[in-house]
C-alpha positions in Angstrom: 71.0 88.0 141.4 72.0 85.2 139.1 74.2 82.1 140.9 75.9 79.2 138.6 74.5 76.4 139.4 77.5 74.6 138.7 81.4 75.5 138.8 82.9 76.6 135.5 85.7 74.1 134.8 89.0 75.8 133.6 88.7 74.2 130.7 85.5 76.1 130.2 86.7 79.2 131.6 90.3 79.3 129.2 88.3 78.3 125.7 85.7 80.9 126.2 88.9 83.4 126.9 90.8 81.8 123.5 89.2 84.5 121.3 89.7 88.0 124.3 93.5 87.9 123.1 94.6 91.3 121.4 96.1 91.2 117.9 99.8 92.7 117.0 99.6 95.4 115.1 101.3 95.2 111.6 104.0 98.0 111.5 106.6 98.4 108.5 109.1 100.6 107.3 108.5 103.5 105.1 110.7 103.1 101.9 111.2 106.9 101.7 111.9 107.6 104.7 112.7 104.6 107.1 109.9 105.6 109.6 107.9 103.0 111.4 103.8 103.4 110.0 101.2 101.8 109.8 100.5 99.5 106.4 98.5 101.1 103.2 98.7 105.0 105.0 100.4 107.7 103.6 103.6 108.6 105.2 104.3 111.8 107.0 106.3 113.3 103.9 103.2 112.0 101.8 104.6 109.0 100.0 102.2 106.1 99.3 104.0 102.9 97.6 107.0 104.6 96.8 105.3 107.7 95.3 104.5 111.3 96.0 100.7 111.5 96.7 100.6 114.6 98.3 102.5 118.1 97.5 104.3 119.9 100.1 102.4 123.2 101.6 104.3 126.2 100.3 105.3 129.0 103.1 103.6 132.1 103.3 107.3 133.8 102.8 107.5 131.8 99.5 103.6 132.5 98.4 104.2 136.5 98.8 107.6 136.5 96.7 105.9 134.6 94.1 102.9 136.8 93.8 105.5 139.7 94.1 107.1 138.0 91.0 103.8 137.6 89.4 102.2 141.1 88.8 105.0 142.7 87.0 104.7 139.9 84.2 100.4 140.3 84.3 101.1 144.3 84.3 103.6 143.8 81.2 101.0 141.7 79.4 98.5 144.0 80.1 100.5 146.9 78.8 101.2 145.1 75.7 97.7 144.1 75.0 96.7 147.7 75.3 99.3 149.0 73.2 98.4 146.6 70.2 
């Protein structure tokens, strides 16, 4: 097993420790929503710099009504293309 052969002064011992510290994480505020995040990530809501990156997922409720909505116009088109 390896010994020192001398004592490490604590001098020695605290300037090889300078560089073990831990950094502070950067946190700011989100401009949309006021919430705490990390910087350059988009925000829960999906703002990035002040702008709307990401759409909101549509509800399965609201997908149905639409395609509900939907047929009845492709049906009518159809109709009139066959009628022509």
């Amino acid at each position: 097993m390896a010994v020192p052969k001398k004592k490490t002064s604590k001098s020695r011992r605290n300037q090889r420790r300078a560089h073990d510290s831990l950094a502070r994480v950067n946190i700011v505020a989100n401009k949309t929503t006021g919430e705490y995040q990390l910087p350059h990530q988009v925000s829960v809501d999906g703002f990035y710099k002040g702008k709307k990156v990401i759409a909101d997922k549509v509800k399965k409720e609201e997908e149905s009504s639409e395609e509900v909505n939907a047929k009845p116009e492709a049906e009518q088109k159809k109709i009139a293309s066959e009628g022509v």
